[in-house]
N, C-alpha and C positions, 0 to 999 in steps of 0.2 A: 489366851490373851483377852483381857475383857477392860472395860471401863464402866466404873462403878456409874451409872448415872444419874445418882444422888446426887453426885460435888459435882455438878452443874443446874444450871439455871437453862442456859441457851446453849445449840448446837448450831453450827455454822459449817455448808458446807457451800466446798465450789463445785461449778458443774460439770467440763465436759472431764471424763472420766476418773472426776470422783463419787458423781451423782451417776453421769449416763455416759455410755461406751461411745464416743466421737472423736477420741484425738488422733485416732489412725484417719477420720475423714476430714479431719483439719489439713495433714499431714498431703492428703490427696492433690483437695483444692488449692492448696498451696504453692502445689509443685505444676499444675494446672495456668494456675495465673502465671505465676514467670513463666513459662511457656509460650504465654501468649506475649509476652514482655520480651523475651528472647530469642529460643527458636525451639522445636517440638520435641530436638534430643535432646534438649537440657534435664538433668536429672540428679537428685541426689534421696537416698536412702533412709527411712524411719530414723534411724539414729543418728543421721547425721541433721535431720530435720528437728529435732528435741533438741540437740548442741546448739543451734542455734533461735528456733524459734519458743523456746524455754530458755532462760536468763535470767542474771542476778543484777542484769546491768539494764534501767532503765532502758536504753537505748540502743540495746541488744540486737532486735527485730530493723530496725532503722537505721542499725549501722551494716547491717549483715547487708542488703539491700542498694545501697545508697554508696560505701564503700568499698564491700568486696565485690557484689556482681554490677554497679557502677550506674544503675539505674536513677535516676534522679527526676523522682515522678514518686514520692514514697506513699503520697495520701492518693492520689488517684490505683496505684497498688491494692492498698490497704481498703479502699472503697470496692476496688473491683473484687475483689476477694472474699470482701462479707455477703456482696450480692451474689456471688456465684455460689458460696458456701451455703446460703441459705436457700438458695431453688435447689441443691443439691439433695441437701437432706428430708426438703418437703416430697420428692422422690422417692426419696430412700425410707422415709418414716418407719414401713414395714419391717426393715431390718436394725433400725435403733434398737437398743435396750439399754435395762436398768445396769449398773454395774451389780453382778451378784450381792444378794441381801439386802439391797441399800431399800428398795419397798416395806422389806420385814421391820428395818433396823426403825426406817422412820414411824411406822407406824408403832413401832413400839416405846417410842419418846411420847408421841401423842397418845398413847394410850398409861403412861406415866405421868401426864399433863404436862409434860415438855416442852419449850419453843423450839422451832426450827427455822434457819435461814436462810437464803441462797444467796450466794455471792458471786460474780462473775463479772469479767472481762467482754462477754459476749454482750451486743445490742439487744437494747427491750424487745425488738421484736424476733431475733432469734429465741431470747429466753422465754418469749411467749411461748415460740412453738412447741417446744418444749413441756410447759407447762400444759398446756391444752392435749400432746402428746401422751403425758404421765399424770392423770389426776390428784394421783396422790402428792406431786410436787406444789398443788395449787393452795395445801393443808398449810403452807410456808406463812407464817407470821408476817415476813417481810421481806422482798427482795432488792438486791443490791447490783447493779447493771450498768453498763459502758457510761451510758447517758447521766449517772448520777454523780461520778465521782469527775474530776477533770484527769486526773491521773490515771493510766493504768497499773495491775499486780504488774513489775513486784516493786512501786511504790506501796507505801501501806495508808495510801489515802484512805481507801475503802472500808479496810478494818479500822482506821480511826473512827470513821466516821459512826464506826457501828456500836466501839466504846462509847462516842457519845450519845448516841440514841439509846442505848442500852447500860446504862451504866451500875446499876447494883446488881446486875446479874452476873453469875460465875460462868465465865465463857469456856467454850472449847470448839473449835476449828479443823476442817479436815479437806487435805490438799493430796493432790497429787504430783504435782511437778517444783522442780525449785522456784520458778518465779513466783507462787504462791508461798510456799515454803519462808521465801524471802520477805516476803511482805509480810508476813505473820512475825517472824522475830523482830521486826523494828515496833513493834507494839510496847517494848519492856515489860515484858513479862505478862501482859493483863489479860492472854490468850493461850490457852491452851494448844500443843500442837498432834494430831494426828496425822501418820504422812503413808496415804494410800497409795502402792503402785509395789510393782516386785523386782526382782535382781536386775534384770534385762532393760530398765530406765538406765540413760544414759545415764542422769547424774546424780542413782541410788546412794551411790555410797558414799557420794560428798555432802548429801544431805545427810546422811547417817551420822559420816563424820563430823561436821560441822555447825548442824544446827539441834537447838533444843529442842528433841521430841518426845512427848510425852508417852506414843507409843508407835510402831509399824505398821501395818497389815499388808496384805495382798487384796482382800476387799472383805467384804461385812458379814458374812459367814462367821468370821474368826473372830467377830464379837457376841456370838450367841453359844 
């Protein structure tokens, strides 16, 4: 499975794992902060953690929170959560990586004379860390981050915004979860979709099913 990457101009990727392996420590922090909100047996499972904090529904993460487990404090949550995630991983730096090939893949756009872009959900200065973490992420054209957009994915404010900054360029984009997934088809059609991730994502096969993808992978190996 390959993409020709002549018939584009720009490459668009989001980050925690489609660029770099974190969603399992999203998944962590997560369960960590309600914990501290609830009580220290509170507990729920990887996949039960994607079903709800991956969503096609706006308001997904806010309702899961606010209605099901009845907490009503969802920004100071959601505040405590980015702060904890972020000293987490500055710990953890050692054990981050690349998603396999994604270093080779980008380098080999840039050395195609290719753009490249990040786009993400995460605060500028999460995507810093990162950045400063992986050199080779800093080669990005432009990055697109919490602070920039008022919406979050899987609104498609973001990738609007990138058609408009970008506009006679042949785009293609590469997601990993539905709420990206989601936010990319409300584009009408002016983005290409790639959808990185393998069987075992909760909700592989309703993206399969359901939405326009240009192609699958498991990670970027399978495009060289």
């Amino acid at each position: 499975m390959d993409i020709n990457i002549n018939n584009y101009d720009l490459f668009i990727f989001d980050l925690d794992d489609t660029l770099v392996n974190t969603e399992y420590y999203h998944y962590t922090i997560w369960l960590e902060t309600l914990r501290s909100f609830i009580n220290n047996d509170f507990y729920f499972d990887f996949n039960f953690f994607c079903s709800k904090f991956h969503s096609n529904d706006l308001d997904g993460i806010k309702n899961y929170i606010t209605n099901e487990l009845n907490l009503n404090m969802f920004e100071l949550i959601i505040n405590t959560k980015n702060e904890k995630f972020l000293n987490f991983i500055k710990t953890e730096s050692h054990n981050i990586t690349l998603i396999d090939g994604a270093e080779d893949y980008i380098n080999h756009l840039l050395n195609n004379n290719k753009k490249f872009i990040i786009v993400t959900n995460n605060s500028k200065n999460i995507l810093e860390f990162y950045l400063n973490l992986f050199p080779v992420l800093q080669k990005s054209t432009k990055n697109y981050y919490r602070e920039i957009f008022k919406i979050r994915k899987p609104s498609p404010e973001c990738y609007l915004l990138i058609i408009k900054d970008f506009p006679t360029c042949k785009k293609i984009a590469f997601e990993d979860s539905i709420t990206g997934i989601h936010a990319l088809s409300q584009t009408n059609n002016q983005i290409d979709i790639v959808f990185i991730n393998n069987e075992n994502y909760y909700y592989y096969y309703q993206i399969i099913e359901n939405y326009k993808i240009k192609i699958y992978i498991k990670n970027f190996l399978e495009l060289f």
